[in-house]
N, C-alpha and C positions, 0 to 999 in steps of 0.2 A: 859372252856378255852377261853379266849379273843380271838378272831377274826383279830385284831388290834394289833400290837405291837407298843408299846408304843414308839416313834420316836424323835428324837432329833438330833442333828447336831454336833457332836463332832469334836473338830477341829483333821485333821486325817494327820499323818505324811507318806508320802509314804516311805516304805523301799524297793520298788523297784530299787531303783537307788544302793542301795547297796548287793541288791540282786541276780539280774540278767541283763544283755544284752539282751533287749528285749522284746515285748510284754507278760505281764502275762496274762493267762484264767481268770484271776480275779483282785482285786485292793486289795491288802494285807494293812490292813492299823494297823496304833495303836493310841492313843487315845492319849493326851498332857498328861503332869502331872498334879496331882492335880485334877481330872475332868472333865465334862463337864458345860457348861454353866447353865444347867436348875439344877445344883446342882447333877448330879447322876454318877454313874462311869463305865465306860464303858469297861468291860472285852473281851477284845478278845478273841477268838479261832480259833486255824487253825485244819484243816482234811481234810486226803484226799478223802475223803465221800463226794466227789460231788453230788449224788444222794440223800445226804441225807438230801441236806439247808433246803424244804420245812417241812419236817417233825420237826428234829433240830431248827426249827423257833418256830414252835407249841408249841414246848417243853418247850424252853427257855420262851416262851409265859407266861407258867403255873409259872416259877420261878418270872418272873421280875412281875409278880403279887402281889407275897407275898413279895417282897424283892423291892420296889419298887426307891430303894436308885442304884440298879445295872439294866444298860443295858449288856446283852450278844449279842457282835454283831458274829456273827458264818459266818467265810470265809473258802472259801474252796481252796485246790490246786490241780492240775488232779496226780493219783497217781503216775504214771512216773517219775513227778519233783519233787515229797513231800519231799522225805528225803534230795535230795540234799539243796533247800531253807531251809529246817529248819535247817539243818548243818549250813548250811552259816547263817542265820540270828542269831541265835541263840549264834555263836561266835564271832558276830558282835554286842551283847548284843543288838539287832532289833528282837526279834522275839514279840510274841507273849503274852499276859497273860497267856492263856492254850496253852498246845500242845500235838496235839493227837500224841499218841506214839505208833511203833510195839512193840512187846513180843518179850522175851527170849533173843538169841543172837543179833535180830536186834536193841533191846534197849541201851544193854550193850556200843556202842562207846557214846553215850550224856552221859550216869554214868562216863564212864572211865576220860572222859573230863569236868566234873563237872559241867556240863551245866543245870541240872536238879536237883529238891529237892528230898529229901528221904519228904516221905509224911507219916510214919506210924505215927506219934505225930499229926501231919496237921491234917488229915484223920482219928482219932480213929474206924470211920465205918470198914473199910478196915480190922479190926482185926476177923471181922466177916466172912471172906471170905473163902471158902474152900483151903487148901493147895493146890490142883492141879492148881485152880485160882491166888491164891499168886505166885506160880512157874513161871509165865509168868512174872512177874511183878517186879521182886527183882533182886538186884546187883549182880552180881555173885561174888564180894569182898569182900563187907559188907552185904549182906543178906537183905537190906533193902528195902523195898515196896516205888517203883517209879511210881509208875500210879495208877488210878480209873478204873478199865476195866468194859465195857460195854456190854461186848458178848462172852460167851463160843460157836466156830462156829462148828459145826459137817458136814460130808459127806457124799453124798449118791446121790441118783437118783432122780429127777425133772421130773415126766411125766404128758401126757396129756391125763386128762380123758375122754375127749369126744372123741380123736382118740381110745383108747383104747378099750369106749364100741361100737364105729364104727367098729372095727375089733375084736368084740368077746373077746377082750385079758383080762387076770387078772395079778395082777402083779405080775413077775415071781419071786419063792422062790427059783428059784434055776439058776447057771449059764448058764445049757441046755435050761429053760424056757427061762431065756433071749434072747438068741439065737432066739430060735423057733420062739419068738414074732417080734423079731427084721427082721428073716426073712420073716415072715406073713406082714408087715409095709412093707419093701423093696417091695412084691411082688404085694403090693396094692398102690404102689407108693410114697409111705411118706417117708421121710427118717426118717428112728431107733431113730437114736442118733446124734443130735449137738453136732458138735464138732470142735477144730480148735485152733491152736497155732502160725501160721501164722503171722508175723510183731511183732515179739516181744512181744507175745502174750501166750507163752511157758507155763507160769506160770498156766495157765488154764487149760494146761493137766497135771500140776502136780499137782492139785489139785485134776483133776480129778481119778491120779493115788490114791493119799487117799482117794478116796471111793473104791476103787478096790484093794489095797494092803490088804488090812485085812482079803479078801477071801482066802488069799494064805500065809502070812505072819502070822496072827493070833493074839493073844492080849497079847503075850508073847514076841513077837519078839522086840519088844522094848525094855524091860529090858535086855534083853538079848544084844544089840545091847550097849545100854547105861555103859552096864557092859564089853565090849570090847571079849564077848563071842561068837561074829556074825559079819559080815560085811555084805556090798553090796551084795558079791560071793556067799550069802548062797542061795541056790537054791529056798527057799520058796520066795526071794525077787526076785532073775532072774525071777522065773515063774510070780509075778506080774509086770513085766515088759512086761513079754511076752503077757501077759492077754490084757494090754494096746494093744498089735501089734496085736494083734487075732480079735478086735472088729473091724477093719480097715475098712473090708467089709459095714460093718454097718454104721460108718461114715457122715457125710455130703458132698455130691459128691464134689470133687476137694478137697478133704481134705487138701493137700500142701496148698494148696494157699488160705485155710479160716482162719478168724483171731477168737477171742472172742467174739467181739460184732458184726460179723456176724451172730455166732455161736448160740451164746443168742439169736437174733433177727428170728431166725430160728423157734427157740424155742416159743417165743414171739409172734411169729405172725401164728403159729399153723401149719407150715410146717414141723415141725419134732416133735415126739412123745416125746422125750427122751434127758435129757438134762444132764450127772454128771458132779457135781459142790460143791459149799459151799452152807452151811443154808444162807449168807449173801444175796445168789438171790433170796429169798422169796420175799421179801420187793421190791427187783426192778422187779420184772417179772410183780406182781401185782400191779402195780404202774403206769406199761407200758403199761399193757393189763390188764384193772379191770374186762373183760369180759372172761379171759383165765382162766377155769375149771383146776386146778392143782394139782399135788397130790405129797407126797416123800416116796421113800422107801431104804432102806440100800442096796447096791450093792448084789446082792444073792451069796450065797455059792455055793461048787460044792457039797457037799455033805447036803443032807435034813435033814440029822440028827443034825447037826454044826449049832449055832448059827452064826447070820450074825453081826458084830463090821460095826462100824463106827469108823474114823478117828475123833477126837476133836483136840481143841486149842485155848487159850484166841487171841483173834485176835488183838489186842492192849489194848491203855488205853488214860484215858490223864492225863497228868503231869504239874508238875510246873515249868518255868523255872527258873534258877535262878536269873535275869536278870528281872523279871516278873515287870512291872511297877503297875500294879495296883493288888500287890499280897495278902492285907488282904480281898480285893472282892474275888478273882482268887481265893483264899482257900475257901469260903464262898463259889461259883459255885462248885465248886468241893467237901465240902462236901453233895451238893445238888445232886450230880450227884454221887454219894454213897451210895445215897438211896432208900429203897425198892419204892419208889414214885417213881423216877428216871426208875429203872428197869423197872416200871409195864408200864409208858408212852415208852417207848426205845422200848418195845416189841408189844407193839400193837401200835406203828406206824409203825415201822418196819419190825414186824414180824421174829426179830432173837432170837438164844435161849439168855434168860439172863445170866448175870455175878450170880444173885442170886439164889436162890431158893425156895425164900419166896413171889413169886410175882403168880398172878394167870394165864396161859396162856388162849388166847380163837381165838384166829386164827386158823382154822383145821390143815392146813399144818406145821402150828410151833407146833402140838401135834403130830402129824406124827414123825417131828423131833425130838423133844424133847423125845418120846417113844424110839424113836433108839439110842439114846445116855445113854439109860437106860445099853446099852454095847459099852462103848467106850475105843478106845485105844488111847497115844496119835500119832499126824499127826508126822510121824516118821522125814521126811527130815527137819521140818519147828521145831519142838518145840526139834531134839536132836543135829541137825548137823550146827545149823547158827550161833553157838559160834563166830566161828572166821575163817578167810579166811584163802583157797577157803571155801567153803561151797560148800553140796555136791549140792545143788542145782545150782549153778553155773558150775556145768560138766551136770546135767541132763539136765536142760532147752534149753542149744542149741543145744543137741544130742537128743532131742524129737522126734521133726519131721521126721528125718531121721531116727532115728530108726524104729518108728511107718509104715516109707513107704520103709522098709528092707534093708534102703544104713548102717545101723552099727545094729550088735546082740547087745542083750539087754546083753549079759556075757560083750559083750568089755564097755561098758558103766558102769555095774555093778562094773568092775573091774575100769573106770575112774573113779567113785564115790570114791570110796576107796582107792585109791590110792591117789586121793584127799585130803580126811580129815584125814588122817594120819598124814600129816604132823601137824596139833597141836593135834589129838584129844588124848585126857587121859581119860580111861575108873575111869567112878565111879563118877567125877568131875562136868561133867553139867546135 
């Protein structure tokens, strides 16, 4: 892999000024028509994978080698503002060549508004893709495959092995071990488990709830939820709610008031044993702390005989706009980034599980993962409920914290969820 990206000076049009009011965390730029100077063409791409430039650099590294006619220049936006600017730019025919896309419902407003290409003729790769991989990625209209996806992400627990062989512990196969250990860590002064949804930061214990819903909920409850057979109110989803309010003790002290990249940092810097989260923090933990000894394992059951599930879900993609100024490259990267090549660099920079399956893993912790996803179901809030507003996610995220610290039960939430997505949702349909 070249060292050196290959560098040039493209004349670069700010679309800030049509973008936002404001300073941006970055310089979102797009490249003239027709070129750049030294003859090559410069495809943009946006994502909100700010963590990800150096690596994303690498990669693109390996492309504008063999393809020596395209530069990929890879910007990023902090993921807060992402979707808003790419709405705005995007209808402002200012975005991007590529653009990193959510899955499922959060896709479907760019489809609805025609802002993006159907990619299955583009992209012939993409016919290769597992049907539960396609499902993230397709119109809910026309059926039609709108993105390249990068990462099937899975759930589960992030610990620390050198605390762990410091205090004896192995890691726990069941809900009481966890416990147990967690009170062994508390009593030896470490704290258990990072955690914290603090400033807007909510989203991180509903992820974390998808590593913990499947101990209670199970790998059925899906279909069944999908099939309008179950809501919120069903007891096996109150009790994973409740699970969530039971681990409180264990926590990160001041829980209220910790946020996510406290929480991580927590993690990261060897103060806390125990982190549930997404496969996507492999890649930053290790990145953060190349010296932090780490391990993953699926949230434990309460019964030893029960299989433990993992929560899955294609976590985006990227797509074409339609608007795309330098779109016969842009289809050119993106059939590059459709390929087992693609995958096998994405994963071992990374360290996420792949979109494929034909790639080789060798990162421990992404085998870890990858083992647990051998039982997954999918992330219930995220891949059945964000069709269309509200979304249930939008009654859970700011009833979190207060429920977690017992100002609202987890039934009256259960019951805001559903009451919620009732109003559009049609059983059988998404």
């Amino acid at each position: 892999m070249n060292a050196t990206r290959p560098r040039h000076v493209p004349r670069r049009l700010a679309v800030g000024a049509a973008l936002v009011a404001g300073s941006l965390a970055v310089s979102l730029t797009a490249c003239s028509p027709g070129g750049d100077t030294d003859g090559s063409t410069t495809v943009t791409i946006w994502s909100w994978r700010t963590e990800d430039q150096a690596a994303m650099d690498r990669i693109f590294d390996s492309f504008e080698n063999e393809h020596p006619e395209i530069t990929v220049d890879f910007q990023t936006i902090p993921d807060a503002e992402y979707q808003n600017r790419v709405s705005t730019a995007l209808q402002g025919g200012q975005g991007p060549d590529i653009v990193q896309l959510k899955a499922y419902g959060e896709l479907q407003p760019l489809i609805d508004a025609a802002l993006i290409e159907p990619l299955d003729e583009l992209v012939p790769e993409l016919d290769s893709l597992p049907d539960t991989t396609k499902a993230g990625l397709r119109g809910i209209e026309d059926g039609n495959l709108y993105g390249v996806p990068y990462s099937i992400v899975n759930t589960g627990v992030f610990y620390n092995k050198e605390i762990f062989t410091a205090n004896a512990l192995e890691v726990p196969q069941t809900y009481d071990e966890l416990i147990a250990a967690s009170q062994t860590l508390l009593d030896a002064g470490v704290i258990p488990i990072a955690a914290g949804g603090a400033n807007g930061t909510s989203w991180a214990l509903e992820m974390a709830l998808a590593a913990v819903a499947p101990s209670q909920i199970g790998p059925e409850f899906y279909d069944e939820a999908m099939a309008g057979k179950v809501d919120f109110t069903d007891p096996r989803y109150v009790a994973a709610l409740q699970r969530m309010v039971d681990m409180l003790p264990y926590y990160s002290p001041g829980f209220q008031g910790v946020d996510y990249t406290t929480a991580t940092q927590q993690f990261i810097g060897g103060d806390a044993a125990m982190f549930i989260g997404g496969s996507y923090e492999n890649g930053s933990f290790a990145s953060q702390n190349p010296d932090l000894d780490f391990g993953f394992f699926p949230y434990p059951v309460d019964d030893p005989a029960d299989t433990a599930y993992t929560s899955s879900f294609v976590d985006g993609s990227y797509g074409l706009p339609v608007d795309a100024e330098h779109r016969d490259a842009a289809i050119e990267v993106l059939n590059f980034m459709a390929t087992a090549e693609f995958a096998q660099m994405f994963m071992d920079e990374l360290g996420w599980p792949p979109a494929r399956d034909d790639v080789e893993p060798k990162n421990p912790v992404l085998l870890d993962m990858m083992a647990a996803m051998k039982n997954q179901t999918p992330y219930l809030t995220h891949v059945g409920f964000k069709w269309q507003s509200p979304t249930a996610s939008s009654v859970l995220q700011p009833a979190f914290v207060d429920m977690i610290m017992g100002k609202v039960a987890p039934q009256s939430v259960a019951e805001q969820m559903t009451e919620a997505v009732q109003e559009w949702f049609t059983p059988n349909v998404y």
